[in-house]
N, C-alpha and C positions, 0 to 999 in steps of 0.2 A: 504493500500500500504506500500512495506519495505520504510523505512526510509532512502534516500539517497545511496538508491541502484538500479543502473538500471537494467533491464532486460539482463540477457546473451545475446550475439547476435551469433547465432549457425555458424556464417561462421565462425567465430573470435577465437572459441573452434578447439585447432587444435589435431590431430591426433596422436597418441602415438603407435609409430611402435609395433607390439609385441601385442596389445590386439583390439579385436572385440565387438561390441555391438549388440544387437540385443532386442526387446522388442516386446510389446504385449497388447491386449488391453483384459483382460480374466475374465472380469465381477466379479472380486474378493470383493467387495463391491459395486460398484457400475457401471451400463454399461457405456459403450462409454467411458474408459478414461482408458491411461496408466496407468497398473498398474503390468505388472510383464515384468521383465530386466533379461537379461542372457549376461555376461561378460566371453567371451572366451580368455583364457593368451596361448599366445608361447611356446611351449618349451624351456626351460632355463629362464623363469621366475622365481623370487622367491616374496613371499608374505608375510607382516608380518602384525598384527591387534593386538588394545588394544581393551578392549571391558567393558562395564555397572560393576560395582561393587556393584550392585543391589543383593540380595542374592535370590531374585524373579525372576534371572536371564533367558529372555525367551529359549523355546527350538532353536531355531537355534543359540543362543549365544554358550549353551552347546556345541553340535553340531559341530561349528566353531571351539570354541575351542580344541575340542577333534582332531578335523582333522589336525590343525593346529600344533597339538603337535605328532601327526603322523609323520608328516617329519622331524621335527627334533629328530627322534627316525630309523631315517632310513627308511621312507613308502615313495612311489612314491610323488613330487612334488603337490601345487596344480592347475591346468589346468582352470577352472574356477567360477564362482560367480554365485548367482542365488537370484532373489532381488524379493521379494511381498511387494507393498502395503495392505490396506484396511482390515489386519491381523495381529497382531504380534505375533500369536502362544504363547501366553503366559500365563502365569498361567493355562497350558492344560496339565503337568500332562504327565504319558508315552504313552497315544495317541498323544499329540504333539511330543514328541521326533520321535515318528514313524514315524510323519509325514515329519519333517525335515528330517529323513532321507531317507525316502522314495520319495522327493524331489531332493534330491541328487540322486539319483539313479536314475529316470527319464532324469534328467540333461545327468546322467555319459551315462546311455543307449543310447542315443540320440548323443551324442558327440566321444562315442568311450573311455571313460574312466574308471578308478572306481570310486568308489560312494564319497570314501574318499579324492580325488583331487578335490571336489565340496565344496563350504563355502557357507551354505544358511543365510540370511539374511529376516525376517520380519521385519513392522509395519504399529502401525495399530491398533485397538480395542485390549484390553487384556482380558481374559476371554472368547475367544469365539475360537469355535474350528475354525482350518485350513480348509478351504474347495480345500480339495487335490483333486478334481477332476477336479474342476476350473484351478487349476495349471496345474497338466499334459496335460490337451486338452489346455493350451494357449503356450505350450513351443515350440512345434512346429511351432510355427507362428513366435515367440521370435526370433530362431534359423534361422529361413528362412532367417532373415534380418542381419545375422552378420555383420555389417562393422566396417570399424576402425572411421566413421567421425558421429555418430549416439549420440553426449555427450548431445547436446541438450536435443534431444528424451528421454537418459538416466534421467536427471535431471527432467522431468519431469516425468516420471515413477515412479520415489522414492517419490513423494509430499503426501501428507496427506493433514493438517491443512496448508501449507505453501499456501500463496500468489501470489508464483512465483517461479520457476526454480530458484536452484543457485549451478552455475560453473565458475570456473575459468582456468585462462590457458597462459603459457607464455614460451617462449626458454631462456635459462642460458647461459654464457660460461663459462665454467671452465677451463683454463686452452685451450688448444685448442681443447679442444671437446664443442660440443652442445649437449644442453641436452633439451628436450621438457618433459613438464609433461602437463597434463590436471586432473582438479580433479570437484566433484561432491558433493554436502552435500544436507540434508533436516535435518527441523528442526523448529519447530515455537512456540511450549508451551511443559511443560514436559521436561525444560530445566536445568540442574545442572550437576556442576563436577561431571567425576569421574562415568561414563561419562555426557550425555544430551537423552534425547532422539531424537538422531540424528542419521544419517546414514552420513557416509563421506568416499569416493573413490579417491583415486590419484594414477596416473598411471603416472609413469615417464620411460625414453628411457634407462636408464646407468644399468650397470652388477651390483649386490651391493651383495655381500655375504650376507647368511643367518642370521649371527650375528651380522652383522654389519647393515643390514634390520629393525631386533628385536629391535636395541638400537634406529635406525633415525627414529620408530615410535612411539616408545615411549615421546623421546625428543620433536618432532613435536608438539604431543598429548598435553602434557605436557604447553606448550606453543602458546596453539590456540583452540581447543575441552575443554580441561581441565581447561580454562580461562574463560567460559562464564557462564551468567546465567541467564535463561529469571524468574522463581518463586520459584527454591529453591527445585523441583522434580527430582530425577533420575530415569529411567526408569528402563524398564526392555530388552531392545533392544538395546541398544547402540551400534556401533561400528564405527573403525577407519580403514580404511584397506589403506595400500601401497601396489601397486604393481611396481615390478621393474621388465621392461620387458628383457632388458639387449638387447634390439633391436640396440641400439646404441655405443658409440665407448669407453664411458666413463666406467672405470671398477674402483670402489672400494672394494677393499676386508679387507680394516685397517679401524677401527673408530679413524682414526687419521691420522694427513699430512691436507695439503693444500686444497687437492678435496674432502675429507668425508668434512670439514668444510664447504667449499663454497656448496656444496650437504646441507647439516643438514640446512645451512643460507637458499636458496631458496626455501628447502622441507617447513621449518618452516612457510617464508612469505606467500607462497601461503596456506596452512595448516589454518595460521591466517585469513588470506581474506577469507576462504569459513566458517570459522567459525564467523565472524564477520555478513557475510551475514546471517548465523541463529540468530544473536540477533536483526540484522534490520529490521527483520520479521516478529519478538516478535508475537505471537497472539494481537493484536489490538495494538501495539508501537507506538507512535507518537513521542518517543524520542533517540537517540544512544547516551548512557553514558558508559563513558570512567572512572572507578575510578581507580586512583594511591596511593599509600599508599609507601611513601619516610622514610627514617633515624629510619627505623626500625632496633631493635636487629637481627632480621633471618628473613628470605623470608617467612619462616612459618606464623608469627608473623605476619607481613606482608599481606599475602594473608587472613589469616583469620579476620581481619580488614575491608579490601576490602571486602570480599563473604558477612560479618556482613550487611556492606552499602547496598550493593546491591540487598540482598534477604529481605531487609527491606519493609512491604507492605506500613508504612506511609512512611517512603524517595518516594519510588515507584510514589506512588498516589500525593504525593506533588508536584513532576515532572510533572506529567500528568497534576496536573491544573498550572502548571507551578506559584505554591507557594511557594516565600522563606521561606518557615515552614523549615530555616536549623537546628534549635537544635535541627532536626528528624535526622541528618548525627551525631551529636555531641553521642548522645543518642543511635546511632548503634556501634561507635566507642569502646562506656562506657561498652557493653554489650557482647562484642565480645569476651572475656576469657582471656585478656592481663591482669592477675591477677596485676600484678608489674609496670602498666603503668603509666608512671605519666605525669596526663592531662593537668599539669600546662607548660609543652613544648610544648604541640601541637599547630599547626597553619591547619587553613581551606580552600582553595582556591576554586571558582570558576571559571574557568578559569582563565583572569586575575584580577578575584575582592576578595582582600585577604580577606575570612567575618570573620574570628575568632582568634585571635593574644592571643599565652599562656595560651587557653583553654579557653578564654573568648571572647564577641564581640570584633572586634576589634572596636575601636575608631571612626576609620577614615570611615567605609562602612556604607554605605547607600543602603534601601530596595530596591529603585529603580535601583540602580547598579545589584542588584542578579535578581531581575524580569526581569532586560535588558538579563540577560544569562541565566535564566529560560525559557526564551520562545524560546529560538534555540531548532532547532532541535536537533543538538548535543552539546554535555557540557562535560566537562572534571571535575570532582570534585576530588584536588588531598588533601591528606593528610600528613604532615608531621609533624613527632611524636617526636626525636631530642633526640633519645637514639643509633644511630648506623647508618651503610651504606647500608642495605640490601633496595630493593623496589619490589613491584608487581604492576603488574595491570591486570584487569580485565574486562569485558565489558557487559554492561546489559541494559536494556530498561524500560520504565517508564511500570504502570501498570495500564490500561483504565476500560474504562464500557464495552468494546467491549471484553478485555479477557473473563471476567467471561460468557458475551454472550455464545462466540465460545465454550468455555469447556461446558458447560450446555446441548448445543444441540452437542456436539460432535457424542454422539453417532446414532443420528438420521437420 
């Protein structure tokens, strides 16, 4: 079970004028279980996505990209998404590319489009072909069902390895408009910056220029997707998509003033919460760790400190048996490439139990103090290094006997 996450409750996922859902159950790995989504956008929508910087990069990332970089080249908008599980089309080579677009083109035929207003999106096994006939014969059931209140349904569609559904969903004011988004993520192992092996959907109401789309998905990314990290893998599927359906009353066309800011503010929170929900997920987690890393020279400096901590298998596994083995945190710290750091300022916190004062024990802490805050479920472990003002943080999960389980029979 995630870690201090409940289950969506689909009444509670609300509606985002301007986009349609629709899904399908198309035997694509395995029967009886959603697993291929078709997301129909308004006209006058605009869409923007970061995606895997995997150089294994799957065919519908390609794909994505290509189309995406169509419109801002002058090609017709894109109109809608088209999502498979229990595939990732990947490491398949130019029969996957075919497939992805020939995906698309099924989509576009079916909807009244072309092929290039289509963003396909796998995951799922890598190395195994597409099975595009499964796809085509489930699209039209997908299709049948377009509505706008279907986020639920959605979230489940996209799962794999994950435990449960996970979306989020809430109304802003900015100013005297309303602004409703609803978004959607999967994600459970195969998780690292840059991007996760994750899929993530947010569909918000407000008109947002192209450019200004491009920059509040990145920032988001940056800030939620690009923060987490269940083992230290990047896929080959990653992606982030905004859609801005421009359904509603709010119109930004500046990345700057008042409403892009409170816009990027809400985009971000929610962005963060659906990404959070993939680390409380973790393939077998039984912990949500929060690391901060304070009084750093650069955010760079900073982050890579943090990722060091937390793609650590001993930190990891000490958490799971919830053992204050912390000069495994000291030890990741050491090792993280801060050539010029000097160890003799740093201090260690456990939440509130200070364990390491100027690079050494501190004095005053006691085992028992860090096993009272080893055994929560969640734990904050922050670091403060005492060369500067920059900080990051990050967010990762302890690492069980159940992960290694689940990845073993993965493909089974």
């Amino acid at each position: 079970m995630a870690v201090n996450s409940p289950l969506p409750v689909a009444a509670e996922l609300k509606p985002v004028n301007g986009i349609e859902i629709g899904f399908a159950e198309a035997g694509i790995k395995k029967p009886n279980r959603k697993d291929l989504l078709v997301m129909k956008l308004a006209e006058g929508a605009t869409v923007a996505g970061v995606f895997t910087l995997n150089r294994f990069c799957a065919a519908p990332v390609q794909v994505s990209k290509a189309n995406l970089a169509a419109v801002t080249s002058g090609g017709k908008p894109i109109r809608a998404l088209v999502v498979n599980t229990g595939n990732a089309n990947a490491g398949t080579g130019e029969p996957g590319l075919a497939n992805a677009q020939a995906t698309c083109a099924e989509v576009a035929k079916l909807l009244g489009l072309d092929a290039q207003q289509v963003l396909p999106f796998s995951t799922g096994v890598i190395l195994e072909p597409l099975p595009l006939p499964k796809i085509v014969a489930g699209l039209p059931a997908a299709i049948s069902n377009l509505k706008a209140d279907n986020w639920f349904n959605a979230a489940e569609a996209i799962m794999t390895t994950d435990t449960q559904p996970k979306a989020a969903s809430r109304t802003v004011h900015i100013g005297e408009h309303s602004v409703t988004m609803t978004g959607i993520s999967k994600g459970a192992g195969m998780i690292k910056p840059n991007m996760a092996t994750m899929l993530g959907y947010l569909a918000i109401d407000a008109k947002v220029a192209q450019p200004v789309l491009d920059q509040l998905v990145k920032y988001a990314a940056d800030h939620s997707f690009n923060s987490i990290t269940i083992d230290g893998d990047t896929s080959t599927n990653d992606s982030f998509i905004i859609v801005a359906t421009g359904a509603g009353s709010l119109v930004v066309d500046s990345a700057s003033g008042f409403e892009f800011e409170a816009l990027k503010d809400a985009v971000t929170d929610i962005s963060r919460n659906l990404a959070q929900q993939i680390i409380r997920d973790g393939e077998g987690a039984t912990k949500f760790m929060t690391i901060t890393v304070e009084q750093g020279a650069s955010v760079e400096e900073c982050r890579k400190i943090a990722y060091s901590i937390a793609h650590s298998p001993l930190v990891k596994t000490a958490f799971f048996a919830s053992d204050p083995n912390l000069g495994r945190i000291l030890a990741a710290v050491g090792y993280a490439g801060v050539d010029d750091l000097d160890v003799t300022k740093l201090d260690l916190y456990l939440d509130d139990v200070w364990v390491a004062k100027s690079g050494g024990r501190n004095p005053d802490y006691k085992e028992e103090d860090g096993q009272r805050i080893m055994k929560q479920a969640e734990i904050t472990v922050r670091v403060t290094l005492g060369r500067g003002e920059a900080a990051a943080t990050v967010w990762t999960c302890d690492l069980s006997h159940d992960y290694v389980s689940i990845n073993a029979d993965y493909r089974s």
